[in-house]
C-alpha positions as CSV (number, residue, x, y, z in Angstrom):
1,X,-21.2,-96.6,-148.0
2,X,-22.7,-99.0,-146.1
3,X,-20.7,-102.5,-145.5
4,X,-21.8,-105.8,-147.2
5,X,-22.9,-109.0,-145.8
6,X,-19.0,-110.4,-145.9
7,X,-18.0,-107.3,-144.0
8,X,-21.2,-108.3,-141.4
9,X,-20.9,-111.6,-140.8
10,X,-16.6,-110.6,-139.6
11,X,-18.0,-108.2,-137.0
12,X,-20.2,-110.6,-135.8
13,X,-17.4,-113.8,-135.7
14,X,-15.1,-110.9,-133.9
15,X,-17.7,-109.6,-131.5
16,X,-18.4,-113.5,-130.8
17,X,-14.5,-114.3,-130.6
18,X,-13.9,-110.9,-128.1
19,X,-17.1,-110.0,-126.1
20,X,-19.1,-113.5,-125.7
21,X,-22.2,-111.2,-126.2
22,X,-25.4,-113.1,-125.5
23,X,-27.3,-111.8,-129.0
24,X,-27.4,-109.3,-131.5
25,X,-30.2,-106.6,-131.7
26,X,-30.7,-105.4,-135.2
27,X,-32.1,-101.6,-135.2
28,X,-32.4,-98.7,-137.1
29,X,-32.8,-96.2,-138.7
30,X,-34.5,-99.1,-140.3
31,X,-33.1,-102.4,-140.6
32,X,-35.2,-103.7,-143.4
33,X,-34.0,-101.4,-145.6
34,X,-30.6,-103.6,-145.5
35,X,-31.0,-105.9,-148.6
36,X,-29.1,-108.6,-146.7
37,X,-30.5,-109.2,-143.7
38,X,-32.5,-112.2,-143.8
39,X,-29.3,-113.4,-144.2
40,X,-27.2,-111.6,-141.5
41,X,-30.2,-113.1,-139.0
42,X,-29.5,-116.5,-140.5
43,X,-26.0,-115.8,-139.8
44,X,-26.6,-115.1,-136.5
45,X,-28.7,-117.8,-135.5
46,X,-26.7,-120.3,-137.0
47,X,-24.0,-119.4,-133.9
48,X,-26.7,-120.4,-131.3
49,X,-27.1,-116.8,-130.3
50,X,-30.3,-114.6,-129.6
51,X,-31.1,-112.4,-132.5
52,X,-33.9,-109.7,-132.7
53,X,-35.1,-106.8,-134.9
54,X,-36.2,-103.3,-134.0
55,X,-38.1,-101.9,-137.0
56,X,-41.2,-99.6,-137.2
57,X,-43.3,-101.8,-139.1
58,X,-43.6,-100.2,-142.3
59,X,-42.0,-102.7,-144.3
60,X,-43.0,-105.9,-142.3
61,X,-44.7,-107.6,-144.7
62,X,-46.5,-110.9,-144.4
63,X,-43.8,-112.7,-146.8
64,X,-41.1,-111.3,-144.9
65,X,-42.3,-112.5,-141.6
66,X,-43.1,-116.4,-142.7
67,X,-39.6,-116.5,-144.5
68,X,-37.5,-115.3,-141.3
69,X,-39.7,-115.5,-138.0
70,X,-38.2,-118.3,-137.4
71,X,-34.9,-117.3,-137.0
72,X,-35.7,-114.6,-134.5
73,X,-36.1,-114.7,-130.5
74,X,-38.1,-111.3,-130.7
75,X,-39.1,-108.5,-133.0
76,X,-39.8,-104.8,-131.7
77,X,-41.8,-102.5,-132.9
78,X,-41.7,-98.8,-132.8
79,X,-45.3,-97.4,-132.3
80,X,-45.4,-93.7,-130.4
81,X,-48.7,-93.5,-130.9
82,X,-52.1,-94.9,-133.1
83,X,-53.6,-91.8,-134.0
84,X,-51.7,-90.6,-137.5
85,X,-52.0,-87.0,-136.9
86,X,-49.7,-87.5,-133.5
87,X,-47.3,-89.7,-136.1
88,X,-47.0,-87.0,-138.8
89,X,-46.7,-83.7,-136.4
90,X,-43.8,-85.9,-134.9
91,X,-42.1,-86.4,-138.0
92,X,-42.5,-90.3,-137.3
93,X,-44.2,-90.7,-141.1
94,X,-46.0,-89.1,-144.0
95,X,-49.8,-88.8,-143.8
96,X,-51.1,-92.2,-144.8
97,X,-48.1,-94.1,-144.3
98,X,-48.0,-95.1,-140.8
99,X,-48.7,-98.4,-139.2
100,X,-52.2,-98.6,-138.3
101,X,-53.7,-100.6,-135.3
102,X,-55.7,-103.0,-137.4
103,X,-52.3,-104.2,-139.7
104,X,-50.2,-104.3,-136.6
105,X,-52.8,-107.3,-135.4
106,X,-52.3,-108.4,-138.3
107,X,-48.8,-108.8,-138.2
108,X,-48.8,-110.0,-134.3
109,X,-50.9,-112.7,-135.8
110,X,-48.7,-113.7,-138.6
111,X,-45.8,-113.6,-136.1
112,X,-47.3,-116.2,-133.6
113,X,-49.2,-118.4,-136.0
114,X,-45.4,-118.8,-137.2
115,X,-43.0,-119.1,-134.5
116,X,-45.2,-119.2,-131.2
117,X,-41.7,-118.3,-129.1
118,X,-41.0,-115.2,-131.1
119,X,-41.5,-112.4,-128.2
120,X,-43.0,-109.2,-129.7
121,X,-42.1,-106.3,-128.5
122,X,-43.7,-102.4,-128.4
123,X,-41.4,-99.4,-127.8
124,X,-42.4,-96.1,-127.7
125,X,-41.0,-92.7,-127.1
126,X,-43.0,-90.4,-124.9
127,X,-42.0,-86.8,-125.9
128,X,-44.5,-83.4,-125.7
129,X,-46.5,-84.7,-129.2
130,X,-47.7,-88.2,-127.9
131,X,-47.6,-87.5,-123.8
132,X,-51.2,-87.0,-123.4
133,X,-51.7,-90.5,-126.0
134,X,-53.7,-94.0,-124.3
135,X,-51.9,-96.9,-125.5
136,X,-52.5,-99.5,-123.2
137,X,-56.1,-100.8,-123.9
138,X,-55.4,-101.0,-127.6
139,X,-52.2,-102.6,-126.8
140,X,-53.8,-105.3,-124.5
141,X,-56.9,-105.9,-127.1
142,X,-54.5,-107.6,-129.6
143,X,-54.8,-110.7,-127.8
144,X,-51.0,-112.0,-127.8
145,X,-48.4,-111.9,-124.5
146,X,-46.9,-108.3,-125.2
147,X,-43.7,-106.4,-123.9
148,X,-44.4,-102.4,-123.9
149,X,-41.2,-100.4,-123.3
150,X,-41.8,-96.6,-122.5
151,X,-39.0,-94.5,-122.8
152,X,-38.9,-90.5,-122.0
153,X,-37.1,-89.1,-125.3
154,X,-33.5,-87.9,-124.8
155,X,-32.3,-84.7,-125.8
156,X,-29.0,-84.6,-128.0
157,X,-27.8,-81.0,-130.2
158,X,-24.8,-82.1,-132.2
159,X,-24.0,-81.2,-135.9
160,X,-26.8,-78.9,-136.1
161,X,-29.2,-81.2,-135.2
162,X,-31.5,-80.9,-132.1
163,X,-34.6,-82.3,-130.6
164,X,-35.1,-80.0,-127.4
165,X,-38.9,-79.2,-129.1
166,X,-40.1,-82.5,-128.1
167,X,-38.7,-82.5,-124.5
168,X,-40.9,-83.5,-121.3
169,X,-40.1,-83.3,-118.1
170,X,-40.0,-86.1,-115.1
171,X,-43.9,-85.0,-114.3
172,X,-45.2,-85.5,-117.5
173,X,-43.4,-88.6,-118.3
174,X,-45.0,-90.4,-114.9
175,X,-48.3,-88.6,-116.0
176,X,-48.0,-91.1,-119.6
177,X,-47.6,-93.9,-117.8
178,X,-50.0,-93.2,-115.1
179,X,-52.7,-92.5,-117.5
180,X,-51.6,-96.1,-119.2
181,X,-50.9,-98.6,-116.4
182,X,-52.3,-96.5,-113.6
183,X,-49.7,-97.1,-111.4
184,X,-47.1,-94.3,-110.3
185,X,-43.3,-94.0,-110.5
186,X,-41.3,-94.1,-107.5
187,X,-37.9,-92.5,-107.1
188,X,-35.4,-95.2,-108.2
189,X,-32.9,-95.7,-111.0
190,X,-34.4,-98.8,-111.7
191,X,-36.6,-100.2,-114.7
192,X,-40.4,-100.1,-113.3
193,X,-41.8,-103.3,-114.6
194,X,-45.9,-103.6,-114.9
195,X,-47.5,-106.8,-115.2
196,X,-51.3,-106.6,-116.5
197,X,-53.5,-108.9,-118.5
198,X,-51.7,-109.3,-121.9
199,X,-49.2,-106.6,-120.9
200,X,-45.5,-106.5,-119.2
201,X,-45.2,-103.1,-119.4
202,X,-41.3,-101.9,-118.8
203,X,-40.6,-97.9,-118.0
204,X,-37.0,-97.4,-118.3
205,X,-35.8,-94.2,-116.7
206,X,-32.6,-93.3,-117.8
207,X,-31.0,-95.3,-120.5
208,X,-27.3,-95.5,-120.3
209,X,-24.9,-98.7,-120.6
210,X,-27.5,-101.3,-122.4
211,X,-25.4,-101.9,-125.5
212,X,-22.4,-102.2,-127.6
213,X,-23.6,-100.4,-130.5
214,X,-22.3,-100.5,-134.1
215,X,-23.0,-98.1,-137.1
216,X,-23.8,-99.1,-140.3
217,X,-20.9,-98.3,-141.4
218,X,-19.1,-100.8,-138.7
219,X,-18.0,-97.7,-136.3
220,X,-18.5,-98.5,-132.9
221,X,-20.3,-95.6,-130.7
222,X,-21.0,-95.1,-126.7
């Protein structure tokens, strides 16, 4: 059972209390599904704190932006690739369900015609479905100031679940974003950050250490 608003709003007045954090990023799974959360982002704002979303897009309706935009400092979007073949062999969605190119304008329209300070942010997953994908000129034809995190997909086998299938290696990770942003990845642990017309592109190479995260069920996990 997932935990009500009340039960929300105390780990967010405790986390505040203990941790000072400097905002809340609300993820998934898929946080629209939560029947509350316009009002847990309400909640959020209304202690002066950043708050963003992560969500694929699939329930991001026009409505629900112009009711809660404006309560949020950015909104993320999942996007692995534009072609819905690629989305469906990666188990992303069911064939004629994904988010298309021409309604994601759409909603980075409906985003900045109604809170111009909202960031809007693109993250996607390189594994062995999308790696040979072109993002970037799609990406930089929408018009609007865009953040595009890469990420190389992380392999986890735990409870009879594993992803190993979809691994890449180092190689054809910096191939993806060489193809994309034509630059090449030098050996660092640092974030390579890419700035190019509408584009600040961010790789991240090893993620590890970015958040305090809490389960839906209010469990806290490393």
């Amino acid at each position: 059972v997932f935990l009500d608003i009340d039960a929300w709003k105390k780990i967010v007045d405790n986390c505040v209390e203990i941790l000072s954090p400097h905002g809340f990023n609300i993820a998934g799974g898929e946080p629209l599904l939560y029947k509350d959360l316009d009002i847990l982002i309400r909640y959020i704002k209304s202690k002066n704190l950043y708050c963003s979303i992560i969500t694929n897009g699939s329930l991001l309706t026009n409505d629900w932006i112009e009711n809660n935009v404006k309560y949020l400092d950015c909104i993320g979007i999942s996007i692995d690739s534009f072609n819905e073949d690629v989305l469906v062999n990666m188990g992303c969605v069911s064939k004629s369900k994904g988010l298309t190119y021409e309604r994601l304008k759409e909603i980075c329209h409906c985003i900045k015609m109604n809170n111009p300070k909202c960031g809007i942010k693109i993250n996607t997953v390189v594994c062995n479905i999308n790696k040979e994908q072109e993002m970037f000129k799609q990406l930089n034809e929408i018009g609007y100031p865009l953040k595009w995190k890469m990420l190389k997909m992380k392999e986890f086998q735990k409870d009879g679940f594993e992803n190993q299938y979809l691994s890449i290696n180092d190689f054809e990770y910096h191939d993806f974003v060489k193809r994309n942003l034509g630059v090449m990845i030098e050996k660092s642990n640092k974030s390579l950050i890419v700035e190019k017309n509408n584009i600040c592109a961010v790789v991240e190479r090893e993620l590890k250490g970015g958040y305090i995260i809490i389960l839906p069920h209010g469990y806290l996990v490393n």
